[in-house]
Each structure stands twice: as C-alpha cells, then as structure tokens.
N, C-alpha and C positions, 0 to 999 in steps of 0.2 A: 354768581360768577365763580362761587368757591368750588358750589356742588359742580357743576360743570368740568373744571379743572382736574376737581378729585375724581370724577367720571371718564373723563378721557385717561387718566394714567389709571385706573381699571381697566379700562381696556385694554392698553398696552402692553399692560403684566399681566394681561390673560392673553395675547398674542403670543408675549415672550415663553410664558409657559408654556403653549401650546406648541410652539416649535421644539422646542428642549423636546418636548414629551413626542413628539411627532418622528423626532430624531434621537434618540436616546441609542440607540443602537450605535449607530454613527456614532455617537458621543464618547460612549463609554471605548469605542475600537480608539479611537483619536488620542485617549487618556492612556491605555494599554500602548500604541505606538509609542506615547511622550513618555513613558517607564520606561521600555525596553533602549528609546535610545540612551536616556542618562545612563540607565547601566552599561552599555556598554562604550558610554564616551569615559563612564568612573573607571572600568575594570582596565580600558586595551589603550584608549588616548592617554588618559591624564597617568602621569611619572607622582606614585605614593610619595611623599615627603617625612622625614622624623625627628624629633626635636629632643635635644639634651642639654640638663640646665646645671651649671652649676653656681654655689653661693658662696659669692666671698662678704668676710667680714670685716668691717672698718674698725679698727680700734688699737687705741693709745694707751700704753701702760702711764700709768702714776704713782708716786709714791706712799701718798696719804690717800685721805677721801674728799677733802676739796679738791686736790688738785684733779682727780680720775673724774669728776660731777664734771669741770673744768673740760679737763680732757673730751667729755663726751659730747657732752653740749659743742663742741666745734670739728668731733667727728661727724655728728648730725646735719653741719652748718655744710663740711664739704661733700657730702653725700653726692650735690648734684656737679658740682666739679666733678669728681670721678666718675661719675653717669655719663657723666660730657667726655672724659679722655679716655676713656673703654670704648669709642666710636672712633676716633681718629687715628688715622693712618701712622701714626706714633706707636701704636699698641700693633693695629692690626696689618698691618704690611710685614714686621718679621712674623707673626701667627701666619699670614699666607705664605711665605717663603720655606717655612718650619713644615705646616703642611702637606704643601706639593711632595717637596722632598721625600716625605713620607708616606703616604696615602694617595701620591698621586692626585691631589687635590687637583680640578679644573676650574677653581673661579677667582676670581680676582677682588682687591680690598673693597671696590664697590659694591663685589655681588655680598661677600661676607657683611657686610656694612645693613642690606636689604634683610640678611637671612636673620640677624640676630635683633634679640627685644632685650631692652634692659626693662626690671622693674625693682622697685623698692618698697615696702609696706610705712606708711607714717610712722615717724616715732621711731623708726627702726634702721639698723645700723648695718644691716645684712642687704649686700647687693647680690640680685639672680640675673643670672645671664643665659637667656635659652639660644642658642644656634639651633638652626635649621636648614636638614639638608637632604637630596635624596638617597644617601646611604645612612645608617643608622651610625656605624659606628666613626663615620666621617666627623657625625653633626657631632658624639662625644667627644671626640680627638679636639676638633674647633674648639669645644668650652674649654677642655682643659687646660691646652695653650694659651689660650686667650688670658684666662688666670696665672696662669704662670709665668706670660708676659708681662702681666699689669702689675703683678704684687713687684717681681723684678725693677722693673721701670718709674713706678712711683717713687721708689726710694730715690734716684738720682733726682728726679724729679721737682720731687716737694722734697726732699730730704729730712724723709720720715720714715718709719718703719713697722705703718699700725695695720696689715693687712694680710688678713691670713685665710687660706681655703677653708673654709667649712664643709663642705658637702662637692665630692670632685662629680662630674660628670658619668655618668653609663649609657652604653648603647641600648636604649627600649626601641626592640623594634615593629613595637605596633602603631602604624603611621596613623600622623596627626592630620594629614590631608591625602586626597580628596575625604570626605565625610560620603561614603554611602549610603546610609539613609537619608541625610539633606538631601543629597542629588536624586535621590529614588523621587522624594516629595517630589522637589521641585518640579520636576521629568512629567510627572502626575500633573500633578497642577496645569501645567503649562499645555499640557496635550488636551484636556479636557475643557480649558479656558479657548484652546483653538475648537473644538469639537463646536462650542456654545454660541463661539465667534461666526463661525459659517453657516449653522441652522438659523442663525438669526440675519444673517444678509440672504441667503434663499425666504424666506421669511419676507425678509422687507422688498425683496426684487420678486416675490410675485405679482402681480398684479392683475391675476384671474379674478373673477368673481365668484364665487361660491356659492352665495343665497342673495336670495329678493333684496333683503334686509338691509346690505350696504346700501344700494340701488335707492330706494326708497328716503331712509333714513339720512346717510351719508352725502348723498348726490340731491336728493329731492326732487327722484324722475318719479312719473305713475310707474305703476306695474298694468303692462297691457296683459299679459301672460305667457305662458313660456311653452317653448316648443324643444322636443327633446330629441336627441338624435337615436336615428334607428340605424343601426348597420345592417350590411347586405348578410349579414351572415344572424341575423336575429329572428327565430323564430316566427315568431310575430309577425315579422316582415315578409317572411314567405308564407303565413299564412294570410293576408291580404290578398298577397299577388294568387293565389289560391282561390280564391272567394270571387275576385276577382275575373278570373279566369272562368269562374261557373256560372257567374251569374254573366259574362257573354257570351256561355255557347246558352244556357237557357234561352234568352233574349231571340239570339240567332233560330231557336228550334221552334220559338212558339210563334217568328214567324212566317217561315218555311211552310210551319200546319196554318197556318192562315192564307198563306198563299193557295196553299192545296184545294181548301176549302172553298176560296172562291175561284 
C-alpha cells in the first residue's frame, strides 16, 4: 500500500516537473514581470519615509552612594511610567502644535503617536525615541521637541528633575522605508510563484492523451491500435492519391487492350 502511494506522488512530481520544464519560458517572463512591478510600485507609488532618534536619560542626583544605588534602582522602576507618558497626548499635542507652526507639520497627535517607537535596553536608564516621517528633517524636529517637551513636563509632573538629552536628534536622509531590495525579492518571488501557479493548472486542465500507456495502465482499456492523422497537405498523402490515380488509369488501359483484343 506504501509502495503504491510512494508511486503515485512520483508521478506527480514528475508531472509537476515536467510542466515547470515545459513552461520555463513563461516562467521565468512572469518572475521578470513580478520585479519590474515591485520596482516600480518601490520607486513612483510608495512616499520614502525617515526616522530620527533621540535618547533621553533618566537619572537622579544623590548625595552619597546609598542614596544614588537608591536613586537608581527607582530610576529603573519608573522607566516604564515614562515610556507610558512619552505617548500621551500630555506630551505630544503641544509637540504637534510646536511643529505645525514651524515645519508646517500635517499630522495630528494620533498620526505622531503611529510614527514614533519607544524602546529601552534592560538594565538601562536611557530612553530612545525614534519618530518617523516622510520628510527627514521633519521626523528630527519631532524627536527633539518631543524631548524637550517631556524633560519640561516631567518636572511639574512627578516633581523631579532627573532627565536630561543625551543624544539630540539629526535629519539622516537615507530612508528607512520602502526597502528596495525586499520589494525587488518579493516582486521575484511572487511572479515566478504565479509563473508555476498557471503551468500547473494548464497541466492539470489538460486532459489529451499523449501515449498508449495512460490508456492501458491508468483506465485498463486494450490497445486495439492507433490510427494517425494525415493532412491534405502531407506528402505522403498526395503521394497515395498519386499511386492511386495510376494504378486506375493502368486498370482502365489493360482493359480497353482487352477489349480490342476480343
């Protein structure tokens, strides 16, 4: 039962292969079409996007060295409290107000809210704050205010005063998205996956027969024999009709002299 099983999916994957190979042409244009569109849906559709991060630092002066160990260990505690109100519209509604004004900013505290990532490393006291936008020097305007909002506003806040820029923001303007090589793969891929896609449904919507072998094997008909087609334009075929054509005037002649004869 096994062998049988493992003999039918041989065959199969010598079908599939033999279409692939049958169609490879086709295949390979399908994969060239699925590149050329990703590029040019990367280069002309999709709007480049750039990202600028800056890192602020959480920390509490002390006097001695218990008290600064003290100090830190509850720097580290509110890390994710300030993660949390670097999001909310406390911080970033005057940052979008700050920026229109300036840069002619067009998005609002939801879209800001979308564009920026907080992260923070374990153990570690330094928050980064990347914004993302599609002007370069937009997305660095965004971080910086945003810092200069929070360190501001904290102190009313939590009525503390342990938070200081480290690293300000710069416009890099070589964008973070689209990814054109991704998109190239992808493009690839997807065209060449369609290529494989449709030699294999011609493939399985044939249903000519090819040789004996189906016939016999497959179905468990006899094979009476086979009869092959001749066209009117086949050699062969006008030489019958040729042969044909002599051996009845022959016919015709030998018996005209028979007739004569008697």
């Amino acid at each position: 039962m096994n062998d049988n099983n493992n003999e039918e999916t041989v065959i199969d994957l010598s079908q599939l292969f033999g279409a692939v190979r049958k169609n490879i042409v086709s295949i390979i244009i399908w994969g060239i079409a699925g590149l050329l569109v990703s590029l040019f849906a990367t280069f002309v559709l999709m709007t480049p996007k750039y990202s600028s991060t800056i890192d602020i630092l959480v920390n509490q002066k002390a006097d001695n060295t218990q008290m600064q160990y003290t100090a830190q260990q509850a720097d580290l505690q509110a890390i994710n409290t300030y993660k949390d109100v670097l999001q909310k519209s406390v911080i970033l509604a005057p940052v979008v107000k700050e920026v229109k004004e300036r840069d002619n900013y067009q998005g609002s505290v939801g879209t800001l809210q979308k564009s920026m990532s907080i992260t923070n490393q374990e153990n570690s006291r330094v928050i980064s704050v990347t914004v993302t936008d599609t002007n370069a020097y937009t997305a660095a305007d965004l971080a910086n205010t945003i810092g200069k909002v929070f360190a501001k506003k904290i102190q009313t806040m939590m009525k503390i005063d342990n938070v200081t820029i480290v690293t300000k923001a710069t416009a890099n303007t070589n964008p973070v998205s689209p990814s054109k090589f991704k998109n190239a793969l992808i493009g690839l891929v997807l065209g060449l996956l369609i290529g494989v896609a449709i030699a294999v449904i011609k493939e399985l919507r044939d249903t000519t027969v090819k040789d004996t072998d189906f016939l016999t094997k497959e179905l468990g008909l006899t094979n009476l024999g086979a009869i092959y087609h001749i066209s009117s334009d086949n050699q062969d075929y006008g030489l019958v009709k040729i042969i044909e054509k002599n051996e009845s005037v022959s016919e015709n002649g030998d018996e005209h002299r028979v007739r004569r004869r008697v």
